[in-house]
MOPAC internal coordinates of N, CA, C and O (Angstrom, degrees):
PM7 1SCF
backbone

  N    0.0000 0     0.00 0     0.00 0    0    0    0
  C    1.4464 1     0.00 0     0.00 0    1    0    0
  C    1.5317 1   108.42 1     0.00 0    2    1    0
  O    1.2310 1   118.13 1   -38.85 1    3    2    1
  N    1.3596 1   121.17 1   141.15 1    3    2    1
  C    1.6122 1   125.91 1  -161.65 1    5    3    2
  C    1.6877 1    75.65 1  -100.41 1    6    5    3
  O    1.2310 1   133.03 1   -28.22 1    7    6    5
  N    0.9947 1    92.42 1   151.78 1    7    6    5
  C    1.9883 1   129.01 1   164.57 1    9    7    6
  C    1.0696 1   109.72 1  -118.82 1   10    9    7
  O    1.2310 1   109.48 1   -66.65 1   11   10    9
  N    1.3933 1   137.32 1   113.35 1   11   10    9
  C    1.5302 1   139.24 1   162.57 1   13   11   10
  C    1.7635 1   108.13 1   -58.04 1   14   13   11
  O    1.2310 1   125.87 1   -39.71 1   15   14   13
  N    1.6340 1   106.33 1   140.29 1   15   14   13
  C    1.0334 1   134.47 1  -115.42 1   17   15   14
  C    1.7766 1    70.09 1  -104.85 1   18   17   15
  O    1.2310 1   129.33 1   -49.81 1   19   18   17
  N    2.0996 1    99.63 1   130.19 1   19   18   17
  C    1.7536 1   100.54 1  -178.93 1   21   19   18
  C    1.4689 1   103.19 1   -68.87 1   22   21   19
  O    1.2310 1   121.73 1   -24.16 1   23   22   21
  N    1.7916 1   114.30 1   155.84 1   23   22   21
  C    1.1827 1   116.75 1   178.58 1   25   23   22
  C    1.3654 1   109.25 1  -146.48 1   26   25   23
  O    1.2310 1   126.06 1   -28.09 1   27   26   25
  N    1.3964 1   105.95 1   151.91 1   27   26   25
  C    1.4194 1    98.21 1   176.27 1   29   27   26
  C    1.3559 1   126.74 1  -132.11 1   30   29   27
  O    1.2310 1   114.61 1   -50.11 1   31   30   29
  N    1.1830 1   127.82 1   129.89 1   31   30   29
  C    1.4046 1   131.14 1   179.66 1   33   31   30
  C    1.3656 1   133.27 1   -84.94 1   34   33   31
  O    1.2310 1   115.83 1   -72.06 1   35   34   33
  N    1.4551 1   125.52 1   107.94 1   35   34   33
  C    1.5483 1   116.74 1   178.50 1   37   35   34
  C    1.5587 1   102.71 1   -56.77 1   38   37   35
  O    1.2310 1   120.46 1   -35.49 1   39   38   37
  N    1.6096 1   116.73 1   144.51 1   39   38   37
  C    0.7369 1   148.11 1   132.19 1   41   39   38
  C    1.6324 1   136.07 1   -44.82 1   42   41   39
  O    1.2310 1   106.03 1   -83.32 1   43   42   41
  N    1.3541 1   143.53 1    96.68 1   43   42   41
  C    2.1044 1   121.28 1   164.16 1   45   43   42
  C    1.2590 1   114.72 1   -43.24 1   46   45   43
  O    1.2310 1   126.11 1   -48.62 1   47   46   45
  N    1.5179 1   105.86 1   131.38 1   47   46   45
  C    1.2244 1   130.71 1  -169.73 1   49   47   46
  C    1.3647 1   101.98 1   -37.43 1   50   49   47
  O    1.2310 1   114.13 1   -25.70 1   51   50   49
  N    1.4035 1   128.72 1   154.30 1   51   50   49
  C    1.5582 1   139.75 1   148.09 1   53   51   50
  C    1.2320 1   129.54 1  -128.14 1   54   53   51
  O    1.2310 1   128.94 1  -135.52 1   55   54   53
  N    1.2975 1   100.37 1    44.48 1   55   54   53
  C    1.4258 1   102.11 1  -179.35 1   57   55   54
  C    1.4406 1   120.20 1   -69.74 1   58   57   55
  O    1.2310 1   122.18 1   161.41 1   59   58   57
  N    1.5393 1   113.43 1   -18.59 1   59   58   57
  C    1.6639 1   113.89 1  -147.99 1   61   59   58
  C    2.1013 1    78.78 1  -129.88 1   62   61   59
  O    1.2310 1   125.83 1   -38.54 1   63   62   61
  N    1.2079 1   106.41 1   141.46 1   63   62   61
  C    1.4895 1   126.63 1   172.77 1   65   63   62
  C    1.6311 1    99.15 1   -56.16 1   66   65   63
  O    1.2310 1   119.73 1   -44.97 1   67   66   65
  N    1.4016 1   118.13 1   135.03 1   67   66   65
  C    1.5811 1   112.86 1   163.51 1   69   67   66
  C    1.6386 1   109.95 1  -134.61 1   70   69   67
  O    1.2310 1   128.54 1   -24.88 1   71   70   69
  N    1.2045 1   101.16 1   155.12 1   71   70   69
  C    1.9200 1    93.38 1   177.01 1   73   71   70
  C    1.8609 1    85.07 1  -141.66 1   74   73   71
  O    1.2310 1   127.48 1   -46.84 1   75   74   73
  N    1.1266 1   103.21 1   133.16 1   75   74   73
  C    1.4756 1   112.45 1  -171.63 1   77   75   74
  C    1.6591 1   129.25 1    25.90 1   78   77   75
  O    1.2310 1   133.43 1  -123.40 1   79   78   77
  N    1.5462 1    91.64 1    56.60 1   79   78   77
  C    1.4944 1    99.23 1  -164.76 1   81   79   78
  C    1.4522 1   137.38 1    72.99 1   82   81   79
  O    1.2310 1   121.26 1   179.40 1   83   82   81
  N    1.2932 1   115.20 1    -0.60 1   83   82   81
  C    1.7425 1   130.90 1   175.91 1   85   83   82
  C    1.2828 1    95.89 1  -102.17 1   86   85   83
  O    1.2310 1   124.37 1   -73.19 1   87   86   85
  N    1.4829 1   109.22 1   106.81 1   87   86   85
  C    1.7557 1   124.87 1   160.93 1   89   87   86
  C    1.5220 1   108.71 1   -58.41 1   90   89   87
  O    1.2310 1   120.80 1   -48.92 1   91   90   89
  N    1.2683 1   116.08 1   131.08 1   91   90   89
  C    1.5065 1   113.23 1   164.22 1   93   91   90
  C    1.5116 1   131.62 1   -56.85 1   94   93   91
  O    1.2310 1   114.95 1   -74.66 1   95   94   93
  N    1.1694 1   127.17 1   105.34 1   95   94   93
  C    1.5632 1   121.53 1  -157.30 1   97   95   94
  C    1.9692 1   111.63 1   -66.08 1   98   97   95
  O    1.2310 1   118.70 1   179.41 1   99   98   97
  N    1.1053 1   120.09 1    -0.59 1   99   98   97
  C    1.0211 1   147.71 1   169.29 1  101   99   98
  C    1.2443 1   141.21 1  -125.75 1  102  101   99
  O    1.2310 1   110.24 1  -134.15 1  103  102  101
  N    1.1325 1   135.93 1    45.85 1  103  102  101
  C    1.6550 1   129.93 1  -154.43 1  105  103  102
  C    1.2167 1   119.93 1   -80.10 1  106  105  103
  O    1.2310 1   118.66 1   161.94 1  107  106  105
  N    1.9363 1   120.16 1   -18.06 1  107  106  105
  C    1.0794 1   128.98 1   170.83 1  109  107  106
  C    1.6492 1   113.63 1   -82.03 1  110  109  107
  O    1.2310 1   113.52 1   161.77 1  111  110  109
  N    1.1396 1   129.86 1   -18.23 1  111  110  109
  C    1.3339 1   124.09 1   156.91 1  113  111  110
  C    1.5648 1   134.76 1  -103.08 1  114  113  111
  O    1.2310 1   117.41 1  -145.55 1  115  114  113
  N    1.3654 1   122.54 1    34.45 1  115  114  113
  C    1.2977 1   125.08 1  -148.71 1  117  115  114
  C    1.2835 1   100.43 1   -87.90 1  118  117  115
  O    1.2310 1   127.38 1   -33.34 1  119  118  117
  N    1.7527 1   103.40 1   146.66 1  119  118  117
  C    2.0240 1    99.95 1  -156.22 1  121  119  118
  C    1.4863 1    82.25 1  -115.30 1  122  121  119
  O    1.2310 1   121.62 1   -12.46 1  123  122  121
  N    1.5098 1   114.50 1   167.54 1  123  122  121
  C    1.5315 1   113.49 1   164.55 1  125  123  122
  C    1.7692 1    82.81 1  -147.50 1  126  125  123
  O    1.2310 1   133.58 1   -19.05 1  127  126  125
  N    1.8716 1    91.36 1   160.95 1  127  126  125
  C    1.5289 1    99.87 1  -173.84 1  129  127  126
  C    1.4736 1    89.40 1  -147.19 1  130  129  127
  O    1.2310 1   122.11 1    -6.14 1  131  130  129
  N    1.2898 1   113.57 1   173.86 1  131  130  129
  C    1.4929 1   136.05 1  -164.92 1  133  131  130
  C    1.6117 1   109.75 1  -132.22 1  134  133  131
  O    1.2310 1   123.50 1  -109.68 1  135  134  133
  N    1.7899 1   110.89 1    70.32 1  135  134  133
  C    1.8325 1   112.51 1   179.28 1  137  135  134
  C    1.6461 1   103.40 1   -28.32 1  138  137  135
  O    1.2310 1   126.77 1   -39.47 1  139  138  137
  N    1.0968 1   104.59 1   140.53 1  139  138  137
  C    1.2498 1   118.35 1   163.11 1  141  139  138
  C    1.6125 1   112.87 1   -81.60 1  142  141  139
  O    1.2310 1   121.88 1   -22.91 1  143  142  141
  N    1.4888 1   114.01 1   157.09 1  143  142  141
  C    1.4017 1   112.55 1   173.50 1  145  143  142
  C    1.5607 1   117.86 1   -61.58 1  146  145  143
  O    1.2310 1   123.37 1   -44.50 1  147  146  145
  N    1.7064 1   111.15 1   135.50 1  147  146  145
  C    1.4400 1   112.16 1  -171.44 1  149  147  146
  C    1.5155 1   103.28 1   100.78 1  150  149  147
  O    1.2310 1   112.26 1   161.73 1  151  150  149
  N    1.1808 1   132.21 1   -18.27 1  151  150  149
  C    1.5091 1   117.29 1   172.40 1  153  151  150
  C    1.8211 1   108.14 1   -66.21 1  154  153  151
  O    1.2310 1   131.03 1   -22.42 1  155  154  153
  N    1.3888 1    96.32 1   157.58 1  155  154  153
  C    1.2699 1   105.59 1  -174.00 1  157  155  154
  C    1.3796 1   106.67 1   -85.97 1  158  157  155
  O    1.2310 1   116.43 1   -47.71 1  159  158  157
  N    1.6190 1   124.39 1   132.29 1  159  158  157
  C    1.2392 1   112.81 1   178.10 1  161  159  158
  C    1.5651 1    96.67 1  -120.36 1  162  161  159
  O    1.2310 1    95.78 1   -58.07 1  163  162  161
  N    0.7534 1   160.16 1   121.93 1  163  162  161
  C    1.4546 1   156.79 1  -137.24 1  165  163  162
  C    1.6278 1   106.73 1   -44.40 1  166  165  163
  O    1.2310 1   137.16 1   -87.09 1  167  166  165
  N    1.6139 1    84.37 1    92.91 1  167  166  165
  C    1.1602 1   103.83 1   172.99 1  169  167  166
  C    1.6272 1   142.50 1    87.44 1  170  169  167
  O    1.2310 1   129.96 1   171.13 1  171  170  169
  N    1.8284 1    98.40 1    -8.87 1  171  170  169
  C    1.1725 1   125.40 1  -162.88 1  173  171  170
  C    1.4752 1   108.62 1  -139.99 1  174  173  171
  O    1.2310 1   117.15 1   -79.60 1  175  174  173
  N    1.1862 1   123.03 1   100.40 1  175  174  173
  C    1.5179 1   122.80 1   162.38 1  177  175  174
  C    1.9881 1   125.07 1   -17.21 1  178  177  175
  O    1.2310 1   122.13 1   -65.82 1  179  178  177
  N    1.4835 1   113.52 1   114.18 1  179  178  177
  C    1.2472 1    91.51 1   157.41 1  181  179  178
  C    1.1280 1   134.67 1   -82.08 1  182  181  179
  O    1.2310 1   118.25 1   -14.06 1  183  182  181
  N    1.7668 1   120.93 1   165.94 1  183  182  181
  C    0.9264 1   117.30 1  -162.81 1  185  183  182
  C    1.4941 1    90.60 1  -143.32 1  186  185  183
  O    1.2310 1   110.57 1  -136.12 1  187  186  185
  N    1.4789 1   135.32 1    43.88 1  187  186  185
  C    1.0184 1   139.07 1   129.82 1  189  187  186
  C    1.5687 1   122.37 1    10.41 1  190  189  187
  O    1.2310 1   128.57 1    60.89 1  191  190  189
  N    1.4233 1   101.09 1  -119.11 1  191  190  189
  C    1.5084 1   111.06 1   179.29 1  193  191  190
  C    1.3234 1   119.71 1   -40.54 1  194  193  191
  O    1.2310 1   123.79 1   122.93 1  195  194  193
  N    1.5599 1   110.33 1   -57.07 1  195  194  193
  C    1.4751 1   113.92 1   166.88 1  197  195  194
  C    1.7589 1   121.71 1   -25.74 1  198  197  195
  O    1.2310 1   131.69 1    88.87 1  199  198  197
  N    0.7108 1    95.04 1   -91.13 1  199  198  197
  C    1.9259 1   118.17 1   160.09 1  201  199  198
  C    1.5774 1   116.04 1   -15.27 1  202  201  199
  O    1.2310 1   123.55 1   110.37 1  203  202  201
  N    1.7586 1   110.80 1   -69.63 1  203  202  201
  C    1.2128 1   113.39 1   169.39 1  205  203  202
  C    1.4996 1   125.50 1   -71.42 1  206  205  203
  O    1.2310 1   119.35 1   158.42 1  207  206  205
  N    1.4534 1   118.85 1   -21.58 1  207  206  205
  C    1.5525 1   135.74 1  -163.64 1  209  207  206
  C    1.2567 1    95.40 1   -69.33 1  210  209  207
  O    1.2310 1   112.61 1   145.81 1  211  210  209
  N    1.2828 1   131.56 1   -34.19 1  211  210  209
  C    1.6228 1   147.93 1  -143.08 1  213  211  210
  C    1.8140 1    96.62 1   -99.11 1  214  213  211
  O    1.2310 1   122.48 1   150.87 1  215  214  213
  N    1.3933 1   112.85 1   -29.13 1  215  214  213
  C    1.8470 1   106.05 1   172.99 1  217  215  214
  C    1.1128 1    97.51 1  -108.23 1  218  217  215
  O    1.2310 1    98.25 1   162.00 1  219  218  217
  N    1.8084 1   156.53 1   -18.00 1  219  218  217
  C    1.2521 1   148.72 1  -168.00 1  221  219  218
  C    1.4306 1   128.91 1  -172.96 1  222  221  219
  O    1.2310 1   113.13 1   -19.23 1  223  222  221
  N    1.0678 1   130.59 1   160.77 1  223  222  221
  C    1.8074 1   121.03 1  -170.13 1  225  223  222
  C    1.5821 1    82.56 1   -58.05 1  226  225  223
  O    1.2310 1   133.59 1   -14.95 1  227  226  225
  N    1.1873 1    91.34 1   165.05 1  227  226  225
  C    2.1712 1   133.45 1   161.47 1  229  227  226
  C    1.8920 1    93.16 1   -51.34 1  230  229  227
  O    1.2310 1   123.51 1   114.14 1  231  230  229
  N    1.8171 1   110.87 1   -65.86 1  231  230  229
  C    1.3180 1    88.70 1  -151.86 1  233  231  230
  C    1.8066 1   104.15 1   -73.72 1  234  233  231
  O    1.2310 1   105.52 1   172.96 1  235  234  233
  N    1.3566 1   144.45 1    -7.04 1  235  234  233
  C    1.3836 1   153.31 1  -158.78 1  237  235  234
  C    1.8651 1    91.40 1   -83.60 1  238  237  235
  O    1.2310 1   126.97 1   129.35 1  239  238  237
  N    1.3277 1   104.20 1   -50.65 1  239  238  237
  C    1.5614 1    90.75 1  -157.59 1  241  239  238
  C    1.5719 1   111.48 1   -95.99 1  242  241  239
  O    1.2310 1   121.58 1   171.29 1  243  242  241
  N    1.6043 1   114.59 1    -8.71 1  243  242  241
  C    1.7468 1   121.09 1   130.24 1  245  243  242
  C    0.8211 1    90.02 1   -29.42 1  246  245  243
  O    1.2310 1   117.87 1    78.95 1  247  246  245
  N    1.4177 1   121.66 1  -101.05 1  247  246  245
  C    1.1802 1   128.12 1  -102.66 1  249  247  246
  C    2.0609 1   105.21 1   -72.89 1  250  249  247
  O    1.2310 1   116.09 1   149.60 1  251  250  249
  N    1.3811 1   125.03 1   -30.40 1  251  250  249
  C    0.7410 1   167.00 1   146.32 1  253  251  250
  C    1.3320 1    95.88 1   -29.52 1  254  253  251
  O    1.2310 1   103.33 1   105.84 1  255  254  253
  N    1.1903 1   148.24 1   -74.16 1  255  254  253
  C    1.7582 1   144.01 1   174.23 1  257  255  254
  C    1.2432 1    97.59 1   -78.61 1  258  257  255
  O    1.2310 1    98.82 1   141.88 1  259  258  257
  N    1.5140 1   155.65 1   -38.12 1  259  258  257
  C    1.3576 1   126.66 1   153.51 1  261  259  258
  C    1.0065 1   129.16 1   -14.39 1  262  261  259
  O    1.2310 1   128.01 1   120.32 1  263  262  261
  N    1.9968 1   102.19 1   -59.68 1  263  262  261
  C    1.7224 1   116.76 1  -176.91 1  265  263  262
  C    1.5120 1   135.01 1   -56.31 1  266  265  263
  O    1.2310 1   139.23 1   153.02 1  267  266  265
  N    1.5913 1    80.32 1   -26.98 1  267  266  265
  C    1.3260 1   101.52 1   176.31 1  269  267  266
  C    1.5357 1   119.41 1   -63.82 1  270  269  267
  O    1.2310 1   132.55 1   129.96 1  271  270  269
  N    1.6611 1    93.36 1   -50.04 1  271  270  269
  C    1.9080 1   101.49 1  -166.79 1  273  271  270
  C    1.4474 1    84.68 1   -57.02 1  274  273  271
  O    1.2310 1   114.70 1   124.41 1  275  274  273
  N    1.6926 1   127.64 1   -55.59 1  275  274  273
  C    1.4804 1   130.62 1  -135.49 1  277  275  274
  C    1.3691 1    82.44 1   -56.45 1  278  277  275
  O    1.2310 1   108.76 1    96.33 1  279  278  277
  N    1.3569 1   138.64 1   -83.67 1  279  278  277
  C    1.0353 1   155.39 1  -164.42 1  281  279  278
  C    1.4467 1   107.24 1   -25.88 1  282  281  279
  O    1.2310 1   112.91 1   119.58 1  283  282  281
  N    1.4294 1   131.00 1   -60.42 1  283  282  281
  C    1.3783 1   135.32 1   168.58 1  285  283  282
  C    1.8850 1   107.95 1   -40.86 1  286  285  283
  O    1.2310 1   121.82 1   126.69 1  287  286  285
  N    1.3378 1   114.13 1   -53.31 1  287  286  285
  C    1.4570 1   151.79 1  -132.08 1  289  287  286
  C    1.7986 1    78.60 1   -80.05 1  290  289  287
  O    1.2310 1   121.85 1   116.92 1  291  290  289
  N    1.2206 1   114.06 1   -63.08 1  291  290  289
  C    1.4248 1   128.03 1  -176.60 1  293  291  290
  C    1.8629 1   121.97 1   -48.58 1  294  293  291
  O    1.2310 1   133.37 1   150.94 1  295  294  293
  N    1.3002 1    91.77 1   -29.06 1  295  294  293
  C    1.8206 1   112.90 1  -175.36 1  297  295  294
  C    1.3604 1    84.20 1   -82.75 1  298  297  295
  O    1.2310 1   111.22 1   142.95 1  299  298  297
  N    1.3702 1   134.13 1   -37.05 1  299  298  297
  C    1.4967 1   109.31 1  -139.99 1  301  299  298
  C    2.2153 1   101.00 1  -122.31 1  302  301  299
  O    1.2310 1   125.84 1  -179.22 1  303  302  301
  N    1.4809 1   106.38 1     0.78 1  303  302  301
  C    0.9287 1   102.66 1  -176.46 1  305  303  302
  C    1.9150 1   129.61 1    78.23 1  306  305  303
  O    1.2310 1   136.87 1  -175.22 1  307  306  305
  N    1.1720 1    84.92 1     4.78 1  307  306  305
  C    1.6231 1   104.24 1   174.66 1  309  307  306
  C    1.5852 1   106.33 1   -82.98 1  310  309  307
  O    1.2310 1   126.57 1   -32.63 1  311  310  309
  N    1.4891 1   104.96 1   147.37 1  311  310  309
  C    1.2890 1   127.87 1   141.58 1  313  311  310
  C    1.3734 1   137.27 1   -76.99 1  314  313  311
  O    1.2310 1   108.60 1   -68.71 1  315  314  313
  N    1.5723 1   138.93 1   111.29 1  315  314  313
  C    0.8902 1   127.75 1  -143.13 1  317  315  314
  C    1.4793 1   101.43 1  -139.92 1  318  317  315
  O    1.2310 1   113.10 1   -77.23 1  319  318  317
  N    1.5768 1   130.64 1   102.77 1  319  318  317
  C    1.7117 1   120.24 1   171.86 1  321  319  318
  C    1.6259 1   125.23 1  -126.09 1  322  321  319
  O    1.2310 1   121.84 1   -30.85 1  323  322  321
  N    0.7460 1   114.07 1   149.15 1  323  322  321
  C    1.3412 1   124.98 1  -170.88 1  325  323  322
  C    1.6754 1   106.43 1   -71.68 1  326  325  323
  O    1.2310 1   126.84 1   -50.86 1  327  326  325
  N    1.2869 1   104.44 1   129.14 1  327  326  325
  C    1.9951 1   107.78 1   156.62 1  329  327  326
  C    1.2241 1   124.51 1  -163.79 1  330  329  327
  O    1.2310 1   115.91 1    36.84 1  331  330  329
  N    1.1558 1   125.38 1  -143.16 1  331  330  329
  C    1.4769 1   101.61 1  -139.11 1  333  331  330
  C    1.8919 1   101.02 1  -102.30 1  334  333  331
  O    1.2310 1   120.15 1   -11.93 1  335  334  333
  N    1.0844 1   117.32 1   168.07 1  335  334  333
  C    1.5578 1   110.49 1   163.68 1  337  335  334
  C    1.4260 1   120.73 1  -141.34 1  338  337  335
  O    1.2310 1   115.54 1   -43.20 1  339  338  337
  N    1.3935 1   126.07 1   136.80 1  339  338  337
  C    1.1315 1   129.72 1  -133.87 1  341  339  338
  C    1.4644 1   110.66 1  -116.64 1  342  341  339
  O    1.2310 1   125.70 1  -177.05 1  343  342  341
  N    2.4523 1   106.66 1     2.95 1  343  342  341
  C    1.1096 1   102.51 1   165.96 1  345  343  342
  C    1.5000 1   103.68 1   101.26 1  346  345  343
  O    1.2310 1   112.31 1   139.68 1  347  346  345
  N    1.2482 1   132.12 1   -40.32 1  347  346  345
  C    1.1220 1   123.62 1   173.68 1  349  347  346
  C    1.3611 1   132.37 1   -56.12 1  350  349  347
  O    1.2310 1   113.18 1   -55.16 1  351  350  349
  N    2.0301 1   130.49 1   124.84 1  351  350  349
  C    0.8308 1   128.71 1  -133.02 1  353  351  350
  C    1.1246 1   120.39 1   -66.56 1  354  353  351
  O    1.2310 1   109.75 1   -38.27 1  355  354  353
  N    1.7965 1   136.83 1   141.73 1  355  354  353
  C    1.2718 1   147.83 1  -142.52 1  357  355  354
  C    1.7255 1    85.25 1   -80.84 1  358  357  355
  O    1.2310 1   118.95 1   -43.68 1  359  358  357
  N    1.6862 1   119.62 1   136.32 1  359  358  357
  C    1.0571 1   133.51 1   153.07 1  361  359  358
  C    1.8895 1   104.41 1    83.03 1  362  361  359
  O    1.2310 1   123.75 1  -131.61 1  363  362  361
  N    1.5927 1   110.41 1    48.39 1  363  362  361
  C    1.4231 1   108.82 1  -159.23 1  365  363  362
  C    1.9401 1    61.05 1  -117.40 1  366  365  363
  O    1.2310 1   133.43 1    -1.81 1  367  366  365
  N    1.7775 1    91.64 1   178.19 1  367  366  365
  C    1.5720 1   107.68 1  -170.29 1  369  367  366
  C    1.5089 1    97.17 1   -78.88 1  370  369  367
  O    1.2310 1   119.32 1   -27.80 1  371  370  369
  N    1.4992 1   118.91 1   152.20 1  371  370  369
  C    1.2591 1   104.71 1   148.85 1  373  371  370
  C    1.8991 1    90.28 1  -169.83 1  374  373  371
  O    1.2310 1   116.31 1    45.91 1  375  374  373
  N    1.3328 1   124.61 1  -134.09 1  375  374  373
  C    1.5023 1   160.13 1  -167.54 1  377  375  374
  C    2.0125 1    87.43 1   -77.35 1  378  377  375
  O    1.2310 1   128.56 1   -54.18 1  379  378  377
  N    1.1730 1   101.12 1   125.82 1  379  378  377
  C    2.1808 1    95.30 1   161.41 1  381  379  378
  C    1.1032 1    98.97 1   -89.30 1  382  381  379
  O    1.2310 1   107.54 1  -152.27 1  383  382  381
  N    1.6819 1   140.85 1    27.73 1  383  382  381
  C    1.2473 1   127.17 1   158.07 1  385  383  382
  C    1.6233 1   105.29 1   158.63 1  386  385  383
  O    1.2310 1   129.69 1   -57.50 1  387  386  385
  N    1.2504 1    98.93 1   122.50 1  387  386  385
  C    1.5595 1   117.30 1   153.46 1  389  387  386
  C    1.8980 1    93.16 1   113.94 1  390  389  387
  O    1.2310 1   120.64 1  -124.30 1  391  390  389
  N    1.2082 1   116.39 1    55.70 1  391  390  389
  C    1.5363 1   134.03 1  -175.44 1  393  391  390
  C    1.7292 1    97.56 1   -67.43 1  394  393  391
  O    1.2310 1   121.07 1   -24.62 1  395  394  393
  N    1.2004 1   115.56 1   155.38 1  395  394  393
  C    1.8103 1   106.86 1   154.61 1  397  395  394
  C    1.2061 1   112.78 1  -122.44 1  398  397  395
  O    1.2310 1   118.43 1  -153.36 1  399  398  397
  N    1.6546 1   120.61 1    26.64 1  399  398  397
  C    0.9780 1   110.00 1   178.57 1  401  399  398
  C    1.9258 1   102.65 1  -129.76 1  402  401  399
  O    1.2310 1   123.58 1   174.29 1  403  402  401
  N    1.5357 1   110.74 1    -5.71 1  403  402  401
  C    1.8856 1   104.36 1   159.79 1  405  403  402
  C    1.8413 1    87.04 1  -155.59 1  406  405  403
  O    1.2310 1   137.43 1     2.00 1  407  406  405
  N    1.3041 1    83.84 1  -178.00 1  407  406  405
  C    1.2597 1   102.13 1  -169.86 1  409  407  406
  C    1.4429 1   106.05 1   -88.96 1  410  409  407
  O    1.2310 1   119.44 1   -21.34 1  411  410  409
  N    1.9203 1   118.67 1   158.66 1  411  410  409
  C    1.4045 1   118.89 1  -171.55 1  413  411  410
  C    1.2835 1    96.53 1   -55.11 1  414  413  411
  O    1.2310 1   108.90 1   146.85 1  415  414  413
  N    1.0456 1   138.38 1   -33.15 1  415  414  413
  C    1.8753 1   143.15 1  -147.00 1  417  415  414
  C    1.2531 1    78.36 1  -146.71 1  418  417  415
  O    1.2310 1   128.54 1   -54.70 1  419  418  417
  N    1.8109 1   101.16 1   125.30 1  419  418  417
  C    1.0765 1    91.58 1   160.03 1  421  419  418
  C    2.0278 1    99.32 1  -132.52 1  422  421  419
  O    1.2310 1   125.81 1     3.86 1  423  422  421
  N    1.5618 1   106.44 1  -176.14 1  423  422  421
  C    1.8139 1   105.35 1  -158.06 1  425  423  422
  C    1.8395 1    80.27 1  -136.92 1  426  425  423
  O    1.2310 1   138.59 1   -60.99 1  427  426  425
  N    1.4754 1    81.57 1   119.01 1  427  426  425
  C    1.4581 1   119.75 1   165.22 1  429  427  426
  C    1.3639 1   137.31 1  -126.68 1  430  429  427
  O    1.2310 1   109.71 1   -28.75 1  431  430  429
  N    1.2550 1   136.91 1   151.25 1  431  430  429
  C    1.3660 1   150.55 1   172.72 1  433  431  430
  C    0.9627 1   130.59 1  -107.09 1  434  433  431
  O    1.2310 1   114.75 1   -62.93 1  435  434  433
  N    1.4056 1   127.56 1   117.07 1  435  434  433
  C    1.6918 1   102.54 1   165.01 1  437  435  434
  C    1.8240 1    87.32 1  -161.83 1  438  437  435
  O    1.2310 1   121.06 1     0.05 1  439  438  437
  N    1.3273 1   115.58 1  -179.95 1  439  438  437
  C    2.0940 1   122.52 1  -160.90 1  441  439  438
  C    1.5178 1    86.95 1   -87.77 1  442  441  439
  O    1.2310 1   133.19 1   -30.83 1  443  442  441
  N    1.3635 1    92.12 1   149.17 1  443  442  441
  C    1.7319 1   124.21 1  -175.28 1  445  443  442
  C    1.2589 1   121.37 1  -130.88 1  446  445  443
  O    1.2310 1    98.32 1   -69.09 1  447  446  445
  N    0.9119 1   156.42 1   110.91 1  447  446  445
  C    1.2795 1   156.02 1  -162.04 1  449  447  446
  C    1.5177 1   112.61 1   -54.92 1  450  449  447
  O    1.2310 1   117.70 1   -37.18 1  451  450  449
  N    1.0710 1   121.98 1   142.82 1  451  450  449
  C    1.6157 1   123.84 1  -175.80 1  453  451  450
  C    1.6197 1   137.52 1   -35.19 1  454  453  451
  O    1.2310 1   142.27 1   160.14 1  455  454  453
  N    1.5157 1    74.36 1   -19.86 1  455  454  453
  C    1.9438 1    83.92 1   176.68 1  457  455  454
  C    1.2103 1   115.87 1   -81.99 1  458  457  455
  O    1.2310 1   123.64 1   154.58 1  459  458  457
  N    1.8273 1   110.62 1   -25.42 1  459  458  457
  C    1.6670 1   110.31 1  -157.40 1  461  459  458
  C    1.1953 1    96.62 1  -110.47 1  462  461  459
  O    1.2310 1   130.09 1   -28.79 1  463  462  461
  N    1.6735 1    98.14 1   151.21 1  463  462  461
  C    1.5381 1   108.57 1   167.39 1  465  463  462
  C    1.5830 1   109.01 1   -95.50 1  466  465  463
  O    1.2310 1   124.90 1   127.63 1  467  466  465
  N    1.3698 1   108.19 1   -52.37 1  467  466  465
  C    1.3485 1    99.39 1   177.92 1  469  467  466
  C    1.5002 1    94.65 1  -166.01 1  470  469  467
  O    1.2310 1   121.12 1    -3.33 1  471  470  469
  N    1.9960 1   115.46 1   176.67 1  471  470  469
  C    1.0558 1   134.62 1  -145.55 1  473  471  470
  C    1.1493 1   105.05 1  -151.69 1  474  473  471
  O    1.2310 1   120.61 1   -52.62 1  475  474  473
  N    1.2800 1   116.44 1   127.38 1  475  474  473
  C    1.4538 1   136.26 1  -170.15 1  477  475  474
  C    1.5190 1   125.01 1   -97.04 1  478  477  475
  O    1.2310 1   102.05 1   -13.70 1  479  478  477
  N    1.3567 1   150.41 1   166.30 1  479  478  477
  C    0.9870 1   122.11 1   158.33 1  481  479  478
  C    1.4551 1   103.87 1  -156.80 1  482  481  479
  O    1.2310 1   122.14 1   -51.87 1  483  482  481
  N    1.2804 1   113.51 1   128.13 1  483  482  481
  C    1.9664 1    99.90 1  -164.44 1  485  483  482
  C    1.8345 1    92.57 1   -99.15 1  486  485  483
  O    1.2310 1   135.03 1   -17.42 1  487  486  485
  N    1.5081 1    88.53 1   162.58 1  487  486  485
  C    2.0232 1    88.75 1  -175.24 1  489  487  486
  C    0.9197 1   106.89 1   -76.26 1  490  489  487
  O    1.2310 1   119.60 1    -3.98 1  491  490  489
  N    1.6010 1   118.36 1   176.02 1  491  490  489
  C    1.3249 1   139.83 1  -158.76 1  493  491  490
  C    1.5762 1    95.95 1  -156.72 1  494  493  491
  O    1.2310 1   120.10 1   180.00 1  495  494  493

């Protein structure tokens, strides 16, 4: 009986994080932050803490999307830390990375209509 013959296919590189084709200009320092309630998310207050506070403490469901990034963070060779955010509105102009006033990525809340789970938005 013939066996078709093993083969292998290169893959494009992945060394560097991409979200719709925009490489992260930083991948070894990439910050993530947690909007506080009342940040503007286009147009709509988050409601973050509120939202999550209501099934578990603040530090459980951190800690919990930390695990998450780490876990991503680990596949991809990134550095990934948490700091602070100061609320200012999601997707306003500033730095494509390394802000001191939110994180490169930052994690927000706010109501979605029934179809969506959630919404992404890669930088610009």
């Amino acid at each position: 009986m013939n066996r078709p013959a093993l083969r292998v296919q290169a893959l494009e590189s992945r060394d560097v994080p991409a979200v719709f084709g925009n490489p992260w200009p930083n991948a070894d320092n990439l910050t993530m932050s947690f909007a506080p309630d009342g940040t503007d998310v286009g147009g709509v207050q988050s409601n973050l803490f509120r939202t999550l506070n209501a099934a578990m403490p603040t530090p459980t469901w951190q800690a919990e999307i930390v695990r998450a990034f780490q876990t991503w963070a680990a596949q991809t060779n990134v550095n990934v830390r948490v700091t602070g955010d100061n609320g200012r509105e999601l997707g306003e102009a500033g730095p494509l990375y390394g802000s001191t006033l939110y994180g490169d990525v930052r994690i927000a809340a706010r109501p979605l209509s029934d179809n969506v789970l959630a919404v992404s938005t890669p930088f610009d």
